[in-house]
N, C-alpha and C positions, 0 to 999 in steps of 0.2 A: 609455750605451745598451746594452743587452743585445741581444745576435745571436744572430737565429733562423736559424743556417746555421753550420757547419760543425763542429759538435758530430761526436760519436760517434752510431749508429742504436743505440737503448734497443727491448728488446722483437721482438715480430712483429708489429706493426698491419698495418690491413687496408684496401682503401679498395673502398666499394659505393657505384653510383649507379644512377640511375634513368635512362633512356635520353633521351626526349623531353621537352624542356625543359630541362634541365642540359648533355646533351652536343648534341641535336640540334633544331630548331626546329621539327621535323614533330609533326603530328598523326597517325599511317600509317592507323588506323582511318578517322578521319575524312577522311581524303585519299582512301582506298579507296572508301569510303560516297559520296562527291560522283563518282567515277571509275563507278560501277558503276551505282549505284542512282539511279532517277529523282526528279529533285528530294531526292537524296542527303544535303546538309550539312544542310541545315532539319531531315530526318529524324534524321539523326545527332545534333545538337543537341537536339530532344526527348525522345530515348531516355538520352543522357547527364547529362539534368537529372533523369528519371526515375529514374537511377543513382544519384543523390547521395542523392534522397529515400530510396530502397531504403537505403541503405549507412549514412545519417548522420541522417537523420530519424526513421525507424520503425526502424531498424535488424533486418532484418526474420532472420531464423535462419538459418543455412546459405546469406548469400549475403553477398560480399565486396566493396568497391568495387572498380570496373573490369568489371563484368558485362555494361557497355556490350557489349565485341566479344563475348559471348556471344551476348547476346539478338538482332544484327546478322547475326548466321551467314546463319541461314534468308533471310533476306534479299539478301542478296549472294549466296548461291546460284542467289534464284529469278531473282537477272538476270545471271548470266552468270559469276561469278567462279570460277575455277579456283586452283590452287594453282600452278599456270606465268604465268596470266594478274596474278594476287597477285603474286609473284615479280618477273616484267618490271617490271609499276608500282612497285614501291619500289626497284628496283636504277636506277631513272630519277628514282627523285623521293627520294634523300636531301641533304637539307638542313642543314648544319650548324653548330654556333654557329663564332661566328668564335675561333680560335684553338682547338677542340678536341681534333685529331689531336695537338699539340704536346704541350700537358698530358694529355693521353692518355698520349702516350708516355713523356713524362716520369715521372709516376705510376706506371704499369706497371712500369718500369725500375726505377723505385725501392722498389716492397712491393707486396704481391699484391694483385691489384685486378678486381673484380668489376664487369659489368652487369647490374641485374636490374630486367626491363622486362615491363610488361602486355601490350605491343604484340604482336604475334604474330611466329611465328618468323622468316615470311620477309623480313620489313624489319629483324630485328636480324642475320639473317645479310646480306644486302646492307650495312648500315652496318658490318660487321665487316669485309666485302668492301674498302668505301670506305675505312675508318680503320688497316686493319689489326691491330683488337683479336682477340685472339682467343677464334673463339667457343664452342669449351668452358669458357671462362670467363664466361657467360651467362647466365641464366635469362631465358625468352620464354614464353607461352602458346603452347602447341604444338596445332598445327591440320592434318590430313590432309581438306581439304575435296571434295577427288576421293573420297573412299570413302564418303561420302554420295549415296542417290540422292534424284530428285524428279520425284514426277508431275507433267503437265501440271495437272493439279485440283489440286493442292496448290501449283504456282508461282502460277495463275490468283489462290490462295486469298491468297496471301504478300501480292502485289502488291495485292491489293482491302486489304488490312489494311495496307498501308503510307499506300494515298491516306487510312485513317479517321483514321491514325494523328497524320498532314497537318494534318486537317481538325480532328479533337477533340483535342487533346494532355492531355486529363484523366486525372490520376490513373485514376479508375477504370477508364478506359478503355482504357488501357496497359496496366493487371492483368488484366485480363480476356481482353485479347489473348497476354501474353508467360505469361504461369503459368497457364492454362486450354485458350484456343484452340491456340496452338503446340504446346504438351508434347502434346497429343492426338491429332498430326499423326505420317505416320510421319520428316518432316524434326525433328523436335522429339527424337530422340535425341541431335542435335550440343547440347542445352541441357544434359544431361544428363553427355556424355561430354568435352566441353572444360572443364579446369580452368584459369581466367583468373589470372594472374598480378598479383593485386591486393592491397590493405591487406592481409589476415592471410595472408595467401600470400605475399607478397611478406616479409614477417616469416619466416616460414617457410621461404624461400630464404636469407635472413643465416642463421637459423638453420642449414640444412644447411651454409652453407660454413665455418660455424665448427667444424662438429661434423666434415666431413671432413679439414678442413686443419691441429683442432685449435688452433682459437683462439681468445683470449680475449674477448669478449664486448668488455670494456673498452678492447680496442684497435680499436674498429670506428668508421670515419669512414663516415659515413654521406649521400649526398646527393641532394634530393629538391624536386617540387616540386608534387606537387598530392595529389587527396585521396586518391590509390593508396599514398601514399608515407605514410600517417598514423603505420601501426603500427609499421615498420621505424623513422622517425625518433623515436618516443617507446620506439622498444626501445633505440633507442642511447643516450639521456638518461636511461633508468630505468638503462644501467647502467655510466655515466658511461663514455661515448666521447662522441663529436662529432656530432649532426644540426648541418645545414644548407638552406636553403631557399635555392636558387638562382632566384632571378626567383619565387617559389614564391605562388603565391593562398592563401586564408586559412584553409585548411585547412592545407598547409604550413608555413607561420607560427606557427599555434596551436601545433604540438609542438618546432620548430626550436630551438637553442640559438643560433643564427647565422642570420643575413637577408645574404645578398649579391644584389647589385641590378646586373648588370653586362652589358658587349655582348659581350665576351671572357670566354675561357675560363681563361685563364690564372693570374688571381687563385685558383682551385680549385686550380690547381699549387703556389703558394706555400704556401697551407694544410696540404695532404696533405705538403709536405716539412718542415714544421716541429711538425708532428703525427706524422709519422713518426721523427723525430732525437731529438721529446722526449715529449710528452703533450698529452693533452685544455687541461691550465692554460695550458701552455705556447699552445698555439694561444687560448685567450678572453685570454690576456692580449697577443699581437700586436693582435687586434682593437680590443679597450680602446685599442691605442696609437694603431692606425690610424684611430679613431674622432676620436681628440684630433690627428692630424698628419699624415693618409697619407704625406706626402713621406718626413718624419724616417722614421716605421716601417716602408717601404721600405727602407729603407738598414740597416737590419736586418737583410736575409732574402738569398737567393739573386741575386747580383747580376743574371743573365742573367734569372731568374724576372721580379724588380725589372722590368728592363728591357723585358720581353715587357708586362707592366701599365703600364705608363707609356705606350706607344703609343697608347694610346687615352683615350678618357674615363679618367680613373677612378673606379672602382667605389664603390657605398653599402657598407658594409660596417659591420654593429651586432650585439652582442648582444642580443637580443629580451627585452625586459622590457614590462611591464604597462601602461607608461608611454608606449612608444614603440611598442606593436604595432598598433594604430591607425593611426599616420600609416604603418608599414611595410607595411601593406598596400594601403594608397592606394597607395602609389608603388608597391610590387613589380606590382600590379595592372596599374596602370599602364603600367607599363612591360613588361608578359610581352603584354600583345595591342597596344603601339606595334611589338614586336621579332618574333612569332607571328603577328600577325595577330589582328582584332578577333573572331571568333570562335572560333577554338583558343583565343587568350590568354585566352577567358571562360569556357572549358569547366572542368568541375569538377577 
């Protein structure tokens, strides 16, 4: 049996994830949206379906998946949200997968390791708070919501377009609102002046850390799990590093190299260290083994790792083929809004 542990470290690999859903269980946008705004998740929920179709449907020119906390701003402005008041509710509501601070730390210790998250800033500095990551090693959609003002005719205006918003959820009537009515407004410079941390953005953050820290491309482990995460995991398969789709919807899935399906975190730890000692092969062929035997291919790898994975269930863990991406996303589905909750786990 071949051991994925205790080799010599090959290389400089790299390891980047995505914040919400791989390390933590929050939604922050949509937790904020339900916290601020009235009748808030329902809204949140319509505008993030209207995301998918913008980003993955029409695919419409200069605008990226994740544009949800854009288009949200004006909104959570007109009822009350501050950047202290932002701040307090996510330094109170972080949520995290079970066992992530561990393979956090482990990971980190082990080869340079990146957050890069849509979510806005002040809930990835609170979960850096909590976990102890740190957060120059980050990427967030960065948000100064204080230096925005708002008439009373213009909040009055927010709020009448939130209840149509309620009422008609159509297409047309979405565009009409977010790329017409809003941009026209003087609160409609925040559409303008926040860059969301999303699909090609979020590419574009691997890319800068590669370019700052000078690293190879090929050494980028990559982990992701909804449709923010599209381009970054099909950057890493185009050039042969490691995606992965942790709990990930089927967006995820479609570009992932790897489906892990888990309540823990720690299975990610086993990964990143056997990715980091050898390669890309080296990690699909653990899989391969762990697909035919977890126990046996446990006993392969980092025994205390081993041992942090065995506490619990354990985990689905497959190579995503043609054949099997169908039923992996039934279950990954499945199972991200049994562990998320039924409407985070169904948001795009």
């Amino acid at each position: 049996m071949f051991r994925f542990y205790g080799g010599n470290v090959l290389g400089r690999k790299f390891f980047v994830s995505d914040c919400e859903g791989p390390i933590s269980l929050n939604d922050n946008a949509f937790e904020l949206s339900g916290y601020f705004i009235e009748n808030g998740e329902k809204f949140f929920e319509v505008v993030s379906k209207y995301d998918d179709v913008l980003s993955d449907v029409i695919k419409r020119e200069g605008y990226t998946a994740g544009g949800t906390l854009k288009l949200i701003l004006p909104f959570l402005k007109a009822y009350g949200a501050t950047d202290q008041r932002m701040t307090d509710f996510s330094m109170k509501n972080v949520h995290l997968m079970p066992g992530a601070v561990e393979a956090l730390d482990f990971i980190r210790n082990s080869m340079p390791s990146f957050i890069v998250s849509t979510s806005y800033e002040h809930y990835i500095r609170a979960l850096c708070s909590v976990t102890g990551f740190p957060y120059e090693n980050t990427y967030s959609t960065q948000l100064d919501i204080d230096s925005y003002s708002l008439s009373p005719e213009e909040e009055k205006k927010l709020k009448e377009f939130r209840k149509n918003i309620e009422e008609h959820p159509e297409f047309e009537v979405l565009d009409e609102i977010f790329f017409k009515e809003v941009p026209s407004m003087d609160i409609g410079s925040v559409l303008e002046d926040v860059k969301t941390v999303g699909g090609e953005n979020k590419k574009e953050a691997v890319q800068d850390i590669i370019s700052s820290f000078k690293f190879k491309a090929s050494d980028l482990m990559y982990v992701g799990d909804s449709i923010t995460d599209v381009q970054p995991l099909r950057f890493a398969a185009e050039n042969r590093g490691i995606g992965i789709s942790f709990n990930g919807n089927d967006y995820a899935l479609n570009e992932a190299e790897i489906a892990v399906i888990a309540d823990n975190n720690s299975i990610l730890a086993v990964l990143a260290d056997i990715f980091n000692r050898y390669n890309s092969d080296a990690v699909l062929d653990f899989v391969v083994s762990y697909f035919r035997d977890p126990e046996l291919a446990l006993e392969g790898v980092n025994p205390q790792l081993a041992e942090k994975v065995r506490r619990g269930k354990l985990p689905r863990m497959e190579i995503v083929t043609c054949e099997n991406l169908e039923s992996l996303i039934k279950e990954s589905t499945r199972f991200r809004k049994n562990i998320r909750g039924k409407i985070i786990g169904g948001l795009g």
